[in-house]
C-alpha positions in Angstrom: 14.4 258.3 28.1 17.0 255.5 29.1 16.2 251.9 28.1 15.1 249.8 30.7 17.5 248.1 32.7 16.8 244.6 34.2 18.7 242.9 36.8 19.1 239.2 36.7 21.3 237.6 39.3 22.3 235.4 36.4 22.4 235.6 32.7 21.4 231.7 31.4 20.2 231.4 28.0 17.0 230.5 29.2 16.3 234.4 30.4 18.0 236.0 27.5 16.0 234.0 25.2 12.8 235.0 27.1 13.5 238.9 27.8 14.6 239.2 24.2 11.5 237.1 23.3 9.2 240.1 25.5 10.7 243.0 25.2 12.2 243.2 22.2 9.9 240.7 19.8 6.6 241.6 21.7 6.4 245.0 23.7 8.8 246.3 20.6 11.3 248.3 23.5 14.5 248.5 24.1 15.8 246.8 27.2 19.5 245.9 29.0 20.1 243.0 30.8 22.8 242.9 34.2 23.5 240.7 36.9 26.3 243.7 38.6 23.2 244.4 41.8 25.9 247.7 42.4 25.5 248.8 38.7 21.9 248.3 38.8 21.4 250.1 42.4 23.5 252.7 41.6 21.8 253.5 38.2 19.0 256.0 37.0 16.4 255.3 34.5 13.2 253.2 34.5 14.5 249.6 36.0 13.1 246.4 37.2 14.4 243.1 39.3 13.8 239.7 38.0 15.3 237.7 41.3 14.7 235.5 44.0 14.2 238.3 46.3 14.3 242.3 46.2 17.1 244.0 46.3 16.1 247.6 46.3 12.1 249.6 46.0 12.6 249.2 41.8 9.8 247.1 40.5 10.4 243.8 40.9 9.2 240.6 39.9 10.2 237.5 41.7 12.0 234.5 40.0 12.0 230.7 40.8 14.9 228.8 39.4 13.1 227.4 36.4 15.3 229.9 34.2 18.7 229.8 35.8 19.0 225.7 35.8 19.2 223.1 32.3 17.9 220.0 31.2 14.3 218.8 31.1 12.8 217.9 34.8 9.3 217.2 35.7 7.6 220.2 36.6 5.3 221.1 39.4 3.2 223.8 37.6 0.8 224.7 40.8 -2.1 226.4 38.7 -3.7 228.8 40.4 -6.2 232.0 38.8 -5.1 235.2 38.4 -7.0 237.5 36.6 -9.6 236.1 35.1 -7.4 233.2 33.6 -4.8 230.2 35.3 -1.3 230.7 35.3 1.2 228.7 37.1 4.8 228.9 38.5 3.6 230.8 42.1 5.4 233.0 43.8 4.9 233.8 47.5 7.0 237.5 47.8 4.0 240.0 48.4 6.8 242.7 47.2 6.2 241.0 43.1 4.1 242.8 40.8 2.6 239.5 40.1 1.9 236.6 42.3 3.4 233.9 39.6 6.6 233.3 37.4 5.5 235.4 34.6 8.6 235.1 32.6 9.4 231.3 33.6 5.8 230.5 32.4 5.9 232.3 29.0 9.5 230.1 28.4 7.3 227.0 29.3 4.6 227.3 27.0 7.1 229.2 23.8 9.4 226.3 24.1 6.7 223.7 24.2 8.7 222.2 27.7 5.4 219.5 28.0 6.0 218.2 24.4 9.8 216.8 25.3 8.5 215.1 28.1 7.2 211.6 27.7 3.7 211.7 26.6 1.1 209.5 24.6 1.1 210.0 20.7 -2.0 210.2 18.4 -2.4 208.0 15.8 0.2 210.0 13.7 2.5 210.1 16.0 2.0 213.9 17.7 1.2 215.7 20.5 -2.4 216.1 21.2 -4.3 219.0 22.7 -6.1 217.7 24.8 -3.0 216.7 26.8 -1.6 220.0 26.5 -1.2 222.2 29.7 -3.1 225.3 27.8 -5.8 223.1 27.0 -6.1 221.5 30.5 -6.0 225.2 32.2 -8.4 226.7 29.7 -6.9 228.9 27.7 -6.0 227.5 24.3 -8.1 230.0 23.0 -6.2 232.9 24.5 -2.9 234.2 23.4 -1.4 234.1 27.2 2.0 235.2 26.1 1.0 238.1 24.4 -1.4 239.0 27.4 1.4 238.3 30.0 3.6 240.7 28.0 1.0 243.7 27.4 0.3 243.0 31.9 4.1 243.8 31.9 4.4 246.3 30.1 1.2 248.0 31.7 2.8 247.7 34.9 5.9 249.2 33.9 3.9 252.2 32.3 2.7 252.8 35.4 5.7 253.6 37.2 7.7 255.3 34.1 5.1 256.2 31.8 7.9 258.1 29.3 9.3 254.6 28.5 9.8 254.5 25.0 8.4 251.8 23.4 7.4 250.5 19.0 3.5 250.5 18.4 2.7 247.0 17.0 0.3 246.7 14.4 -2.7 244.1 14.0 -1.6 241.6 10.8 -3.2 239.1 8.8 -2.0 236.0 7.2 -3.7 233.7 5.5 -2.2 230.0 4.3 -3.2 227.2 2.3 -1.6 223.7 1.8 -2.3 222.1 -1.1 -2.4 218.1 -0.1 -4.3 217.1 -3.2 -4.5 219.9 -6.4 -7.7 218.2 -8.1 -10.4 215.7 -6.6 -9.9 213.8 -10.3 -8.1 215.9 -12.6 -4.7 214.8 -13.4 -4.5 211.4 -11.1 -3.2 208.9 -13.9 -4.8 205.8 -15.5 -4.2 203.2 -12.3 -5.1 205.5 -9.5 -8.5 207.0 -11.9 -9.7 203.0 -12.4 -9.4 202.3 -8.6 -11.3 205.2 -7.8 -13.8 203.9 -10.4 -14.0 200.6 -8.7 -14.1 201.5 -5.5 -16.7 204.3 -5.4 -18.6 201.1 -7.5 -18.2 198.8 -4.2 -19.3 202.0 -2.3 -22.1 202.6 -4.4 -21.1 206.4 -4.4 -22.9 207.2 -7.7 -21.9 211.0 -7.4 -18.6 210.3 -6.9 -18.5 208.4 -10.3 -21.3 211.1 -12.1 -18.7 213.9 -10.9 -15.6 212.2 -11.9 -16.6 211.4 -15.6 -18.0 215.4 -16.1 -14.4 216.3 -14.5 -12.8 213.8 -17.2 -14.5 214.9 -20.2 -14.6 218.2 -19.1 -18.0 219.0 -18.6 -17.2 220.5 -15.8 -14.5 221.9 -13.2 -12.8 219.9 -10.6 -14.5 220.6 -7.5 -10.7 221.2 -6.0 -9.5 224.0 -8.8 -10.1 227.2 -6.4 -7.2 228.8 -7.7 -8.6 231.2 -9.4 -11.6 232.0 -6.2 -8.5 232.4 -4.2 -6.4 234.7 -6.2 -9.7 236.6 -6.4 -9.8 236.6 -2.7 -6.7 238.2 -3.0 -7.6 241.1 -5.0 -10.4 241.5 -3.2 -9.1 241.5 0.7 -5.1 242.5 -0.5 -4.3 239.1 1.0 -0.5 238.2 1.1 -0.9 234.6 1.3 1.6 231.7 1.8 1.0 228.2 -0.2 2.6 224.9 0.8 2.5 222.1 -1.8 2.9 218.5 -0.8 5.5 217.6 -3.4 6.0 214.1 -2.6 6.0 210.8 -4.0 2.6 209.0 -3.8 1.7 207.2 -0.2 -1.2 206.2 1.8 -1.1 210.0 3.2 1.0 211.6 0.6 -1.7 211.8 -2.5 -1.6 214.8 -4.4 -0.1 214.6 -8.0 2.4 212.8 -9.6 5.4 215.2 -9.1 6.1 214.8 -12.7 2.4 215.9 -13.9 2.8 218.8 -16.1 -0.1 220.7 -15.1 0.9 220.8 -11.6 3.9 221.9 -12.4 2.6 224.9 -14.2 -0.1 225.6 -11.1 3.0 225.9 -8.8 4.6 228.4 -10.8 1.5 230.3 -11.7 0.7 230.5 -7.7 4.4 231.4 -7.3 4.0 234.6 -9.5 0.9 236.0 -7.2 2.4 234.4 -3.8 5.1 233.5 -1.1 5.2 229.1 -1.3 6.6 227.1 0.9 7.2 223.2 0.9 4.9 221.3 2.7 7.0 217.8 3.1 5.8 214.1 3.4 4.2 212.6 5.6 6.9 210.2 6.4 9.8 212.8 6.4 8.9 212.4 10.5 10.5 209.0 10.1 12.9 209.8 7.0 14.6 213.2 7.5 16.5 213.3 4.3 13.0 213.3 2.3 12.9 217.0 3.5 15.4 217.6 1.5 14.4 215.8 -1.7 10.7 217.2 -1.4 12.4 220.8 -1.2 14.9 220.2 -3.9 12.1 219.2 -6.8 9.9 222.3 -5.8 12.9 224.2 -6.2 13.8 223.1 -9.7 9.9 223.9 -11.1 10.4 227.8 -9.3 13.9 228.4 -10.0 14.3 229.9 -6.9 15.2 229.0 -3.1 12.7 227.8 -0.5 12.6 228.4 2.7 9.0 228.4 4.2 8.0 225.2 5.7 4.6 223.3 7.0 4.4 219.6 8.2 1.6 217.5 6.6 -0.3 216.4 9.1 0.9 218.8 11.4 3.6 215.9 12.3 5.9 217.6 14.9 8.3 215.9 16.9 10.7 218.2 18.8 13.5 219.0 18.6 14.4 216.3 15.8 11.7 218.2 13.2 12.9 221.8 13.6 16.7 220.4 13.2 15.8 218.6 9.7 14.3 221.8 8.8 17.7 224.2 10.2 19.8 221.6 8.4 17.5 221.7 5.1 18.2 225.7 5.4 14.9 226.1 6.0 14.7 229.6 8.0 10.9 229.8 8.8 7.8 227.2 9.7 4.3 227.2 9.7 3.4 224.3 11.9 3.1 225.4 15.2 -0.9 224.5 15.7 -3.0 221.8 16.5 -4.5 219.6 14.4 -7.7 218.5 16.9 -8.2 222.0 18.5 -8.0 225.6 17.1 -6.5 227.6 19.7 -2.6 229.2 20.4 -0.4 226.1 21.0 2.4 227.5 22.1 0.4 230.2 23.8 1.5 233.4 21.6 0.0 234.9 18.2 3.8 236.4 17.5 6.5 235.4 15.2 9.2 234.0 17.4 12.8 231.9 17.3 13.0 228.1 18.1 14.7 227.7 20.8 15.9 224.1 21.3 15.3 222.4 24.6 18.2 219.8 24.6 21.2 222.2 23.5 19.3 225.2 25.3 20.2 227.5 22.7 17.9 229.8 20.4 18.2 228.8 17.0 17.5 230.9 13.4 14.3 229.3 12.8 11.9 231.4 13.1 7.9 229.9 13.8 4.8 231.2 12.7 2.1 230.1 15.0 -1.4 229.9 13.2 -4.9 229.5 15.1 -7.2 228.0 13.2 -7.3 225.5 10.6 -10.6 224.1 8.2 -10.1 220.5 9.0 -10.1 221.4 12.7 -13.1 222.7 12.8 -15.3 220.7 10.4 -13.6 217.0 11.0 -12.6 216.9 14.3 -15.1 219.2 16.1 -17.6 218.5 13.4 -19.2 221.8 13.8 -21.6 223.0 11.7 -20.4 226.6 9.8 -22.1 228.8 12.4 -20.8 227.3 15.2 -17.4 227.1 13.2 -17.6 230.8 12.3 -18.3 231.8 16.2 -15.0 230.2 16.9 -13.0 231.9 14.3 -14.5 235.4 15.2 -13.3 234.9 19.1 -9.8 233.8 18.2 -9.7 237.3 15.4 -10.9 239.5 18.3 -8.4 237.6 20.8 -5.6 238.4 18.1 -6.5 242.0 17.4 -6.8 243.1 21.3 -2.9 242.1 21.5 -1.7 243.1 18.3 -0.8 240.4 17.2 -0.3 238.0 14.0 -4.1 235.9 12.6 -2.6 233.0 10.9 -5.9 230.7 9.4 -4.7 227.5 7.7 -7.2 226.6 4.9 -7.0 223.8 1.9 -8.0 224.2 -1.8 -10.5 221.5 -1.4 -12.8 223.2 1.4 -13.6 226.0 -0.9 -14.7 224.0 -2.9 -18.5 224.4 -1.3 -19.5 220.6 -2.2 -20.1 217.3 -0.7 -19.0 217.8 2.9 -18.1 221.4 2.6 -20.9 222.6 1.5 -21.0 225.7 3.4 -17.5 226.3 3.9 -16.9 228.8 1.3 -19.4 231.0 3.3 -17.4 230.7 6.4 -13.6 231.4 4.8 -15.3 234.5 2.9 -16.7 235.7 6.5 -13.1 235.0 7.9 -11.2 237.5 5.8 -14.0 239.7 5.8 -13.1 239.7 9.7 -9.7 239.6 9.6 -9.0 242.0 7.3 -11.4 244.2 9.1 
């Protein structure tokens, strides 16, 4: 069987980013693009028009000009349901398999168009969910890009059901950033005696009974689940990915002394049973070239190049982030997500490029999208495990019926089943139990 040809009346980087992005990432087939409307009449094969209008009885899908023009305009989405979910960018050709945009809105969402307009920051300075598009439409929770695809593809089945076409497989990946190694192991003389003194003002007499066991080691630091988590991946054949914070200290940078032995030997020891990635400060939002020197001392303690990436904090400003990261030679990031909601934020549970708005150009990087993170569900949401461990199930089930990619984000710490995770080690066993399934 031929490959499917497409005719565009115009070939903008915008639509050969996004039919590359769905055909080729996504539905795994192999596709040719053309704007010659003779060529495309004139040719056999399974075909389809992406236009303004139809040129022939081929399956066609009708465009607006949200992929042909550049720049960053404001946007009249027009929301409307379709199929049990909203979707926006409406068409009005009865001829179009679909009544909306499908390809203009899956650009809109990959791209994160919403988060170069203006908009009001949290507290750390990034985009919220709650004033995201998916999350004001109601589907956050749904991989829409991934859904939109497989509609595609279905419909194009159905006319040329020998159209060849890769079977994507179901994956599982689970990462962990390390913010803080130990709760009180290996903090130094001046940080240990003002946690002393202030959990005295606090009269937080477990805090102190805990930390003196921990010092004279009496007992382990509630935060060591290194070992529980390299059981976890005997157990499950988990291929995890670990970003440390390796930063000097700040008022949100506060894991150990970058000179500390120990954590220098639990790097490499976690480097020898798993891919690690940097995780940089919190102020490298404001201070670019700390990337670099965060990256550069976790490269001298592995001996080896880095090129995985996560924000701490989830601090994302685009473009200006992802370019720190391409200039760093950083090829792949892990930040994609949403601090206050779990959920798809760029509406798609598949490994896919950056494209970068302002140049309009796809870039190397390549994002990793993850769905779910610990803090999410027990700080912001402040639900209770159950509740937390209905949530995780729907977005597993919403991942497996697309074939696509489970990315969890979990921390050392909330394994470590005490204080206010107490429970939590019950919930991230049931989540690989789910997701490895």
């Amino acid at each position: 069987m031929e490959n499917l040809l497409i005719y565009v009346s115009k070939k903008t980087a915008r639509i050969r980013y996004t039919f590359k992005l769905v055909f080729t990432d996504i539905l795994l087939m192999d596709y040719t693009l053309t704007s010659d409307l003779d060529a495309f009449l004139s040719a056999d094969g399974p075909k389809m028009q992406y236009s303004s209008k139809p040129f022939s009885d081929d399956l066609y899908f009708q465009s607006n000009e949200f992929l042909l023009i550049k720049g960053i305009h404001s946007v009249d989405l027009d929301p409307f349901e379709y199929d049990g979910i909203k979707v926006f960018f409406s068409v009005k050709d009865k001829m179009s398999e679909l009544p909306f945009d499908v390809f203009s809105a899956i650009f809109y969402l990959v791209v994160r168009y919403e988060e170069y307009l203006p908009f009001v920051k949290d507290q750390h300075g990034r985009f919220t969910a709650h004033k995201s598009i998916s999350h004001e439409l109601g589907f956050l929770q749904k991989p829409v890009v991934n859904l939109w695809a497989l509609k595609i593809k279905k419909i194009l089945l159905a006319k040329y059901p020998d159209i060849k076409y890769a079977v994507r497989n179901y994956k599982f990946l689970p990462t962990y950033d390390v913010d803080s190694a130990w709760a009180y192991a290996q903090k130094g003389l001046v940080r240990t005696i003002g946690s002393y003194l202030l959990a005295l003002k606090r009269m937080d007499w477990y805090d102190i009974k805990t930390r003196t066991q921990v010092l004279l080691r009496m007992r382990k630091d509630p935060f060591d689940t290194f070992d529980l988590q390299l059981q976890y991946q005997k157990k499950y054949g988990l291929k995890p990915v670990y970003f440390f914070l390796y930063a000097h200290y700040s008022r949100y940078d506060k894991n150990i002394n970058t000179r500390n032995k120990r954590f220098k030997m639990l790097i490499k020891k976690m480097v020898d049973y798993a891919k690690i990635g940097i995780h940089p400060s919190y102020y490298s939002l404001e201070k670019p070239d700390l990337v670099a020197a965060d990256l550069a001392g976790l490269e001298k303690i592995v001996n080896k190049e880095i090129n995985r990436s996560r924000q701490h904090f989830l601090r994302l400003l685009l473009p200006d982030t992802y370019r720190t990261l391409i200039n760093s030679d950083i090829t792949d990031d892990y930040t994609m997500g949403y601090a206050a909601l779990p959920g798809f934020r760029a509406g798609i549970c598949t490994m896919y490029q950056f494209y970068d708005l302002d140049l309009e150009t796809e870039t190397p990087l390549r994002i990793h999208p993850f769905a779910v993170m610990d803090g999410t569900l027990r700080d912001y949401m402040q639900l209770t495990p159950a509740d937390a461990l209905q949530v995780i199930s729907n977005l597993i089930e919403e991942v497996k019926a697309v074939n696509g990619t489970f990315i969890s984000l979990w921390h050392n710490e909330s394994l470590s089943d005490e204080q206010r995770w107490k429970g939590w080690r019950y919930v991230y066993e049931e989540l690989l139990k789910k997701a490895t399934c």
